[in-house]
mmCIF file of the N, C-alpha and C atoms, coordinates in Angstrom:
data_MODEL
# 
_entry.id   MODEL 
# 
loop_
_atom_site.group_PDB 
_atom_site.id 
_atom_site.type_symbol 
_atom_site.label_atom_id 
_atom_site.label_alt_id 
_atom_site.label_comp_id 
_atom_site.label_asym_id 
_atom_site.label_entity_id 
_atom_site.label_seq_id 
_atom_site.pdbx_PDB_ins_code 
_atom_site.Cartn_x 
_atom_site.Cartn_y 
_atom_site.Cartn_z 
_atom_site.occupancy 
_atom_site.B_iso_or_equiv 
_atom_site.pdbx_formal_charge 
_atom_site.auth_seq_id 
_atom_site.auth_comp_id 
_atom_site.auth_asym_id 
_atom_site.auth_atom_id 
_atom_site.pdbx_PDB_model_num 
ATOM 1   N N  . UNK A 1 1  ? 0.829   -1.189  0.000  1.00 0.00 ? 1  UNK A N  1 
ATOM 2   C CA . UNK A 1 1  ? 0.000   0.000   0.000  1.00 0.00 ? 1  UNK A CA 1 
ATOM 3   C C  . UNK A 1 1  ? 0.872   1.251   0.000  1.00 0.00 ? 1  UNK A C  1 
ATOM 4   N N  . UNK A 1 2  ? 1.827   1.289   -0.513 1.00 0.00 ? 2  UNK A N  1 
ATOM 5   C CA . UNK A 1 2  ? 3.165   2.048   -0.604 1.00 0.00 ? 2  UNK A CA 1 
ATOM 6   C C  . UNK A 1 2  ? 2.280   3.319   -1.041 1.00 0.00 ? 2  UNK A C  1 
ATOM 7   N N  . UNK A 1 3  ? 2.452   4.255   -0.741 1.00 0.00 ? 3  UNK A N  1 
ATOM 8   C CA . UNK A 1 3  ? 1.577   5.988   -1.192 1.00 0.00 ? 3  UNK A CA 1 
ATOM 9   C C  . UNK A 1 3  ? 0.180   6.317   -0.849 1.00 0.00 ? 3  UNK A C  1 
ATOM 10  N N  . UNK A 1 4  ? -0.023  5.054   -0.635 1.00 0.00 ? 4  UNK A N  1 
ATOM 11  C CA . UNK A 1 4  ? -1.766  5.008   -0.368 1.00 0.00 ? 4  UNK A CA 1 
ATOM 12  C C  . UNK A 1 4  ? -2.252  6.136   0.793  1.00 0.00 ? 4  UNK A C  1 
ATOM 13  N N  . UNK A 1 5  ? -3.055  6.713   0.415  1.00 0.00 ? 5  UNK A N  1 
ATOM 14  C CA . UNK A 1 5  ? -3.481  7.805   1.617  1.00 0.00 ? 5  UNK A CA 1 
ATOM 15  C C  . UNK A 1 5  ? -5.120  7.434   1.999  1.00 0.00 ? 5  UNK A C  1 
ATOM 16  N N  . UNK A 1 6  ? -4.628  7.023   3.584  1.00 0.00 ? 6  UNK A N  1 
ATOM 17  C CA . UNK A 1 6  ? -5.673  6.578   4.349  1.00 0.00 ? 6  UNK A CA 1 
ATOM 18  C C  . UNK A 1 6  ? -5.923  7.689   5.120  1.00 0.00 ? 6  UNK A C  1 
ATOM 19  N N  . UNK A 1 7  ? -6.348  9.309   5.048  1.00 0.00 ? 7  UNK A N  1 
ATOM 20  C CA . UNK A 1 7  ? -6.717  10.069  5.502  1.00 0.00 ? 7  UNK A CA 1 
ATOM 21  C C  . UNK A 1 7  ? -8.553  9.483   5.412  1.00 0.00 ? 7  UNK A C  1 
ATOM 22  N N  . UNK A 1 8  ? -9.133  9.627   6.545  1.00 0.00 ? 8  UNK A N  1 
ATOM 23  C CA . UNK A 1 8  ? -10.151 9.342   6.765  1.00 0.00 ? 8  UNK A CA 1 
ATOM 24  C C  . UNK A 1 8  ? -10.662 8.334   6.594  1.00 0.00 ? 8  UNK A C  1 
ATOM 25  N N  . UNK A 1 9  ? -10.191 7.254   6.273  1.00 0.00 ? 9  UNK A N  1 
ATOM 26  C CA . UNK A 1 9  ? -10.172 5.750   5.593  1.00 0.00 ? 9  UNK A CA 1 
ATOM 27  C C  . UNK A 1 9  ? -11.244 4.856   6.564  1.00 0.00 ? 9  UNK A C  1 
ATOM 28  N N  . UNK A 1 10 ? -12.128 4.121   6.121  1.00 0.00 ? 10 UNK A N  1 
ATOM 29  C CA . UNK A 1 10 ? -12.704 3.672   7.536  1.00 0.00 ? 10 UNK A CA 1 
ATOM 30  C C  . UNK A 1 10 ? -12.528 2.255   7.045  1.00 0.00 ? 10 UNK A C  1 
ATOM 31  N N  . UNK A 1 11 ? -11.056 1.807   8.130  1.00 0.00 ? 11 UNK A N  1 
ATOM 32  C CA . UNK A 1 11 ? -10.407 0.433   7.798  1.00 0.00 ? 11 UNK A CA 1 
ATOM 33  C C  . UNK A 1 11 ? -11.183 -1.133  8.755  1.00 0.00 ? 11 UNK A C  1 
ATOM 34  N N  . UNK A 1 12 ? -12.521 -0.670  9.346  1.00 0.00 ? 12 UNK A N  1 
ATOM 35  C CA . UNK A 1 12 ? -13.264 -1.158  9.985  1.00 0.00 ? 12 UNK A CA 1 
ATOM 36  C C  . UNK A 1 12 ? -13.225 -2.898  9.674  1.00 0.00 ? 12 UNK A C  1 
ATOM 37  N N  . UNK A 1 13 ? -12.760 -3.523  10.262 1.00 0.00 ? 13 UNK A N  1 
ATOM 38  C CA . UNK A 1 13 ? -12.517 -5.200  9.827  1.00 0.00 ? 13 UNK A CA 1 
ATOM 39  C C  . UNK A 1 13 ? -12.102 -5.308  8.692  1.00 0.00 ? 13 UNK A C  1 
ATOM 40  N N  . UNK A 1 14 ? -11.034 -4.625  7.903  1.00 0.00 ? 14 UNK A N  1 
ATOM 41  C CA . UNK A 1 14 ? -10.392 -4.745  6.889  1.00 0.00 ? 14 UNK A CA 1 
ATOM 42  C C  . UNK A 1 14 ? -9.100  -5.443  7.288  1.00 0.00 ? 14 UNK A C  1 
ATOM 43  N N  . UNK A 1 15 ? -8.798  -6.730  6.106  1.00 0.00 ? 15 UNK A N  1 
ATOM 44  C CA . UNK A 1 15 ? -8.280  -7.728  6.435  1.00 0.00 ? 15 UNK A CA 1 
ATOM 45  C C  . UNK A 1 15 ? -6.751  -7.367  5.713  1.00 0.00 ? 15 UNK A C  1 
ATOM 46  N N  . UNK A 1 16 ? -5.857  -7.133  6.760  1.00 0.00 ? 16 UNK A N  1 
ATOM 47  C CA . UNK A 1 16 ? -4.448  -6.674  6.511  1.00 0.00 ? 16 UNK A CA 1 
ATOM 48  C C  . UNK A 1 16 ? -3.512  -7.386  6.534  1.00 0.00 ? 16 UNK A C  1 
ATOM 49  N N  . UNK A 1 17 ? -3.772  -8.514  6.611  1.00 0.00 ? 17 UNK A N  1 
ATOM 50  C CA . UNK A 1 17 ? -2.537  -9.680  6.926  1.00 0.00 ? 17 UNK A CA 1 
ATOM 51  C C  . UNK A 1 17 ? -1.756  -9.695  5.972  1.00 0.00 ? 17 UNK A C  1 
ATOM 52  N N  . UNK A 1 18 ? -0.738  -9.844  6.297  1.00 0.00 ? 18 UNK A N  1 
ATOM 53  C CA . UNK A 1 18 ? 0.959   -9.201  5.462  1.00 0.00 ? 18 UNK A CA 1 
ATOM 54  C C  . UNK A 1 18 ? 0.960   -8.154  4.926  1.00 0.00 ? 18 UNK A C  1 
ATOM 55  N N  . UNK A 1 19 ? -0.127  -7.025  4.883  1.00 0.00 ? 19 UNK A N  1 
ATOM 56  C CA . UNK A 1 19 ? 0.041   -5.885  3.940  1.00 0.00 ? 19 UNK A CA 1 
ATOM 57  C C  . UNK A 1 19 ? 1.500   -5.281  4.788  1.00 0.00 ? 19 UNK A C  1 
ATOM 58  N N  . UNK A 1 20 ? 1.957   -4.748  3.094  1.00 0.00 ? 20 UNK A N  1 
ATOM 59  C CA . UNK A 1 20 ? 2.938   -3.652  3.694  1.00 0.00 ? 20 UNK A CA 1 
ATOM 60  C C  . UNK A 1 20 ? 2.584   -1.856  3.880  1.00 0.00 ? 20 UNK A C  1 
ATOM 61  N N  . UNK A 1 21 ? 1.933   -1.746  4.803  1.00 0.00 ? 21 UNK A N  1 
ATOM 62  C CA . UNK A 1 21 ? 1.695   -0.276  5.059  1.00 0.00 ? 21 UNK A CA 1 
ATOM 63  C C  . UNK A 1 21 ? 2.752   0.644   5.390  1.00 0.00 ? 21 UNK A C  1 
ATOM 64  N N  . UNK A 1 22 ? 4.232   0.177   5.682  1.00 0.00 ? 22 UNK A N  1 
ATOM 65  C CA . UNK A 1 22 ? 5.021   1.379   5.582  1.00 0.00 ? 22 UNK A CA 1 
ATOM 66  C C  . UNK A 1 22 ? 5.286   2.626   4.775  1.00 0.00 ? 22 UNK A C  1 
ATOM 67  N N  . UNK A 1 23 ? 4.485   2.615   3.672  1.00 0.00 ? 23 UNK A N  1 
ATOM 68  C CA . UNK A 1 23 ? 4.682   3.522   2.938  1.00 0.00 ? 23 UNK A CA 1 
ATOM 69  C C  . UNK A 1 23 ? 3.380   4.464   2.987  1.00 0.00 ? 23 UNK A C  1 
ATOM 70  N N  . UNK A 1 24 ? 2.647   4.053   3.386  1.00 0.00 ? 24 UNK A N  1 
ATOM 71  C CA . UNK A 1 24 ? 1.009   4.893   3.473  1.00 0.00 ? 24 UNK A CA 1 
ATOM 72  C C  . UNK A 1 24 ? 1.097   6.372   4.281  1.00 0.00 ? 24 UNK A C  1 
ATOM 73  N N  . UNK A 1 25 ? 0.174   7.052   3.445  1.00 0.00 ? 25 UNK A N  1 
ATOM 74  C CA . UNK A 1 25 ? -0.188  8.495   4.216  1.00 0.00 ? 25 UNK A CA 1 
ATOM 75  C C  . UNK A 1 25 ? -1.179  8.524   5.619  1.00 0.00 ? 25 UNK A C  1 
ATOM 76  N N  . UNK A 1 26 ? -1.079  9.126   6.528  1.00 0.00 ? 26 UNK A N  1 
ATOM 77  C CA . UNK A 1 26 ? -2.125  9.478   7.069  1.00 0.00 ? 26 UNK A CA 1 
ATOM 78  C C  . UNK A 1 26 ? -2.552  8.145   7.842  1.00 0.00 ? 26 UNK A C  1 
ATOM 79  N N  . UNK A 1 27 ? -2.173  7.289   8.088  1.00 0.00 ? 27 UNK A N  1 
ATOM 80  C CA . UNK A 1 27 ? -2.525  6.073   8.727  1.00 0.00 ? 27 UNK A CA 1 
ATOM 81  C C  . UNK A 1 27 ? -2.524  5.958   10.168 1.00 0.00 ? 27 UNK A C  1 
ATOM 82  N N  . UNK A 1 28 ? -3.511  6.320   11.116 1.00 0.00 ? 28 UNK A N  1 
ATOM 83  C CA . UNK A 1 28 ? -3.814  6.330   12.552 1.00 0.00 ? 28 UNK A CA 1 
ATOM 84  C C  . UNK A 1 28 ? -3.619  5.341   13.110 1.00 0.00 ? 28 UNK A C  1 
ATOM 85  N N  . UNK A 1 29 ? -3.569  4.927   14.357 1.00 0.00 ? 29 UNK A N  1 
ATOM 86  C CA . UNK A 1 29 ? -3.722  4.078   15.313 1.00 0.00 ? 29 UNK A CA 1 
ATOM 87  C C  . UNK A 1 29 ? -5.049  3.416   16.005 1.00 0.00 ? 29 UNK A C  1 
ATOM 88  N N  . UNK A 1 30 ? -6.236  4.504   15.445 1.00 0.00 ? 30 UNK A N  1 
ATOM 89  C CA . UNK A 1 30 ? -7.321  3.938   15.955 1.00 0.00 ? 30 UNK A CA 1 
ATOM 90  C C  . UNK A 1 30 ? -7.977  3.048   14.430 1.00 0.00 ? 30 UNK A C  1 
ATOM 91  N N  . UNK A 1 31 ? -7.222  3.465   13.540 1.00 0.00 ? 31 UNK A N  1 
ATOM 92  C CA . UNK A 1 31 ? -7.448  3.118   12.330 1.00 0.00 ? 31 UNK A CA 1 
ATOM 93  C C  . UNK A 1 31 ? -6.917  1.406   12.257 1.00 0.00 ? 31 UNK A C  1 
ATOM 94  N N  . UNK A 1 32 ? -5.962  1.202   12.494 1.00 0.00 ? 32 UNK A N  1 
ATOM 95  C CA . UNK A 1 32 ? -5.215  0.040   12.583 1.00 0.00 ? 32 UNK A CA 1 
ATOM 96  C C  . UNK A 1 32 ? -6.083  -0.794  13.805 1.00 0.00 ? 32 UNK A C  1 
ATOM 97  N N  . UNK A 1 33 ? -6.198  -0.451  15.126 1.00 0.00 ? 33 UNK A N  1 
ATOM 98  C CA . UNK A 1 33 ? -6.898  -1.137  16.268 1.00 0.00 ? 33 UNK A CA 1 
ATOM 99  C C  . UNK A 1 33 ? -8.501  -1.870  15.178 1.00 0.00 ? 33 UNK A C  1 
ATOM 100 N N  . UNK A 1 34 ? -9.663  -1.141  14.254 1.00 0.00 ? 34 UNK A N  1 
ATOM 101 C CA . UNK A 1 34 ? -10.341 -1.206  14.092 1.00 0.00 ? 34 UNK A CA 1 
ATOM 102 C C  . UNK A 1 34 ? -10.184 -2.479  12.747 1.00 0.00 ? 34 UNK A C  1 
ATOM 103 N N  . UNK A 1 35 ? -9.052  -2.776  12.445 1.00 0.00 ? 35 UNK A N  1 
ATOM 104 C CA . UNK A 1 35 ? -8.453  -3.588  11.367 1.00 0.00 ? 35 UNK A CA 1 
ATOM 105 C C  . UNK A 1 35 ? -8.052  -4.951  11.715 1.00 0.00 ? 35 UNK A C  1 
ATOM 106 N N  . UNK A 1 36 ? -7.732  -5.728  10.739 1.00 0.00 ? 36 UNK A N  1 
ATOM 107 C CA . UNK A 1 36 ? -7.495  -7.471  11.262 1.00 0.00 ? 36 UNK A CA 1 
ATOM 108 C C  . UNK A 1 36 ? -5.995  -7.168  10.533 1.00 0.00 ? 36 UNK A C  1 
ATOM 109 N N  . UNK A 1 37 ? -5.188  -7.911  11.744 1.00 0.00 ? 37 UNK A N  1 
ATOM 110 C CA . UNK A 1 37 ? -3.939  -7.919  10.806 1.00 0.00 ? 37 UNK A CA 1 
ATOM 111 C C  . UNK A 1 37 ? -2.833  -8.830  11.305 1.00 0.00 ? 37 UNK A C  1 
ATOM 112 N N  . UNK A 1 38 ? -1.834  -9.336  11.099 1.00 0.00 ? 38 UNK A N  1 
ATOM 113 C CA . UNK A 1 38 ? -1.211  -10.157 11.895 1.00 0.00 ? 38 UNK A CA 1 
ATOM 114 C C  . UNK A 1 38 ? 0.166   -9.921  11.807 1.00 0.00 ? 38 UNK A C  1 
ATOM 115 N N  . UNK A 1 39 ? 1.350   -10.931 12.178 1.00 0.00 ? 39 UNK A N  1 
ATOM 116 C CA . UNK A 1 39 ? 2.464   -10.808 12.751 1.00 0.00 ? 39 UNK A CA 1 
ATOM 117 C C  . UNK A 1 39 ? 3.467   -10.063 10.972 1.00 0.00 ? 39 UNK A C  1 
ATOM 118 N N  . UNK A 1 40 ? 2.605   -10.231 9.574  1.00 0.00 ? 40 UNK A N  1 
ATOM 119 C CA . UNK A 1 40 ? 3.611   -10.349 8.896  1.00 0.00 ? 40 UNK A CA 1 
ATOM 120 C C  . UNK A 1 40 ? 2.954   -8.661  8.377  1.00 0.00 ? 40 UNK A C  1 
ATOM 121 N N  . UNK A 1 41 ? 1.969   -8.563  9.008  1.00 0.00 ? 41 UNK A N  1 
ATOM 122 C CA . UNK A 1 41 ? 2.227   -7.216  8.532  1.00 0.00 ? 41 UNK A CA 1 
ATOM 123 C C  . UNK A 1 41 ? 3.079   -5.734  9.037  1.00 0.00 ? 41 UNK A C  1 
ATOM 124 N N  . UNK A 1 42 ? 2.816   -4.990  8.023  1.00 0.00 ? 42 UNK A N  1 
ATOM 125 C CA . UNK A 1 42 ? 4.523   -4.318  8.199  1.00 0.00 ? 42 UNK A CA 1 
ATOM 126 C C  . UNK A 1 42 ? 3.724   -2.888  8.428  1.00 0.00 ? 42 UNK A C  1 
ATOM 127 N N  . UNK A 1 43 ? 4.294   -1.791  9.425  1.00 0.00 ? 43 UNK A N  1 
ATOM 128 C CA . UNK A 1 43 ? 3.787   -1.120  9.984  1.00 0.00 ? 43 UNK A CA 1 
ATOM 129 C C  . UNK A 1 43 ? 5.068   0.069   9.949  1.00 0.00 ? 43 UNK A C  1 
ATOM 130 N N  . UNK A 1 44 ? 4.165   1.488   9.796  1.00 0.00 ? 44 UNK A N  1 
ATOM 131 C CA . UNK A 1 44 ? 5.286   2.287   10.045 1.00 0.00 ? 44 UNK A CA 1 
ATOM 132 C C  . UNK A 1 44 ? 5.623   2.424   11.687 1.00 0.00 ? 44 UNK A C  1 
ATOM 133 N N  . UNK A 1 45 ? 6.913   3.564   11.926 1.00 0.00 ? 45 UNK A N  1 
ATOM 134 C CA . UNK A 1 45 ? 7.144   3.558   13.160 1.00 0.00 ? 45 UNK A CA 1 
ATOM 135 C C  . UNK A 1 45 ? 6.532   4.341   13.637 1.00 0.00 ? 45 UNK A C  1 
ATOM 136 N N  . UNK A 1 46 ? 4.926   5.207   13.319 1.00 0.00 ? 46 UNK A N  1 
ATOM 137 C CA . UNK A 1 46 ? 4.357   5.960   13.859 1.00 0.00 ? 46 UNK A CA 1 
ATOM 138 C C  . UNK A 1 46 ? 3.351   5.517   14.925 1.00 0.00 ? 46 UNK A C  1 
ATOM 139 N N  . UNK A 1 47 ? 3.201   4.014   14.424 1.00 0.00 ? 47 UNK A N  1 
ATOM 140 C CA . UNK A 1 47 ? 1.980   3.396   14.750 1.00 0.00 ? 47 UNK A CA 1 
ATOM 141 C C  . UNK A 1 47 ? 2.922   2.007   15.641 1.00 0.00 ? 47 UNK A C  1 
ATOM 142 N N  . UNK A 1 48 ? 1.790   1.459   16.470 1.00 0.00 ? 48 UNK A N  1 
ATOM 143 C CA . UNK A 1 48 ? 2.109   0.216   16.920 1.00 0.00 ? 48 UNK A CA 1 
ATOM 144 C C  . UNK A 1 48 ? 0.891   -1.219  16.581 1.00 0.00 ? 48 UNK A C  1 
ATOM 145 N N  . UNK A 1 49 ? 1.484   -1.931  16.592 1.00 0.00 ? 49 UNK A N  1 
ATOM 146 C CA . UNK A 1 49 ? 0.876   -3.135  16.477 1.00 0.00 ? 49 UNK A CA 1 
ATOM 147 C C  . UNK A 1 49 ? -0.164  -3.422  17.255 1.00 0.00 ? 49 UNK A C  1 
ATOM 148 N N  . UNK A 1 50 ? -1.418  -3.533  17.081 1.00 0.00 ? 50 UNK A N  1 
ATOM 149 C CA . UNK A 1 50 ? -2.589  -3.830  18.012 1.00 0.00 ? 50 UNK A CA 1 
ATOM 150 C C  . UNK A 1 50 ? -2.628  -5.376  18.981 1.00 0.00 ? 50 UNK A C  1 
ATOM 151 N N  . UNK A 1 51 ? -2.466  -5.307  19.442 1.00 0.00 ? 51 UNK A N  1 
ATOM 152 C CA . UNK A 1 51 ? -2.529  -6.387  20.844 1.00 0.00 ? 51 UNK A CA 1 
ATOM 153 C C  . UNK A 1 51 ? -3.078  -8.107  20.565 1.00 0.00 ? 51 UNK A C  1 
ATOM 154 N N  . UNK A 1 52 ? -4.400  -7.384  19.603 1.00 0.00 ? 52 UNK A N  1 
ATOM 155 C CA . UNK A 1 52 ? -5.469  -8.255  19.640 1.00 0.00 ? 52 UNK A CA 1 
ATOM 156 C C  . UNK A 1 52 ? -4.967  -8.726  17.843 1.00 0.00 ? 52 UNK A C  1 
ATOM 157 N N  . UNK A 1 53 ? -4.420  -8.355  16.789 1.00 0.00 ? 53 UNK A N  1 
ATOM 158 C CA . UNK A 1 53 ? -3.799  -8.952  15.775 1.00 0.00 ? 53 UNK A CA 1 
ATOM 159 C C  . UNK A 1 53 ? -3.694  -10.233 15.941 1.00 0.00 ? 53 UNK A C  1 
ATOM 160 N N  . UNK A 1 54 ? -2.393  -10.899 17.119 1.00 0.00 ? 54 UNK A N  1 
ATOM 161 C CA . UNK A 1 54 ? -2.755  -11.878 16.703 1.00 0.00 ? 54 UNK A CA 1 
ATOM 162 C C  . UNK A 1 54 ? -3.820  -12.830 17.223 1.00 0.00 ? 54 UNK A C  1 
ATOM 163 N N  . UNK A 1 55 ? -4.761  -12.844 17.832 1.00 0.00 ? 55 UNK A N  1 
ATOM 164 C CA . UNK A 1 55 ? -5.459  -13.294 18.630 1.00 0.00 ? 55 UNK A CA 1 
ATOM 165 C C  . UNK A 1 55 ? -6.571  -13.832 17.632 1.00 0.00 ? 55 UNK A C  1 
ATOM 166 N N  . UNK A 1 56 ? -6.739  -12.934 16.334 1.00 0.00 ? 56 UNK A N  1 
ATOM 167 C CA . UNK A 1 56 ? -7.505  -12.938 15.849 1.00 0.00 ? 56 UNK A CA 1 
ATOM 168 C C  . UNK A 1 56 ? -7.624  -13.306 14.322 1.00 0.00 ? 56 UNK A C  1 
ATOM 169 N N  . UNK A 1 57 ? -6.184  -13.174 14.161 1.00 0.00 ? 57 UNK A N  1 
ATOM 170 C CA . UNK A 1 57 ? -5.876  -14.275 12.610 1.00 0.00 ? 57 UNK A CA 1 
ATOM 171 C C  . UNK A 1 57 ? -4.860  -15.001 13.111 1.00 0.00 ? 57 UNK A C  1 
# 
């Protein structure tokens, strides 16, 4: 998702497993919490990994 601009994006159970989001605009933390995603996905250093990722794929 390299450039992709998730300004206002509603990533609501959107299934992220291995995406590479390091390159994305605008990408929140409450944005990511509201998302499915797991250990191979790739995250900038703005954001952290949600808790419940892997719990859930």
């Amino acid at each position: 998702m390299r450039g992709a601009d998730l300004i206002g994006a509603d990533l609501r159970d959107t299934a992220l497993a291995d995406a590479d989001l390091t390159g994305a605009f605008f990408l929140t933390q409450p944005q990511l919490n509201a998302a499915r995603g797991n250990a191979g996905t790739r995250l900038p250093g703005s954001v952290s990994r949600p808790a419940h990722w892997a719990a859930r794929l």
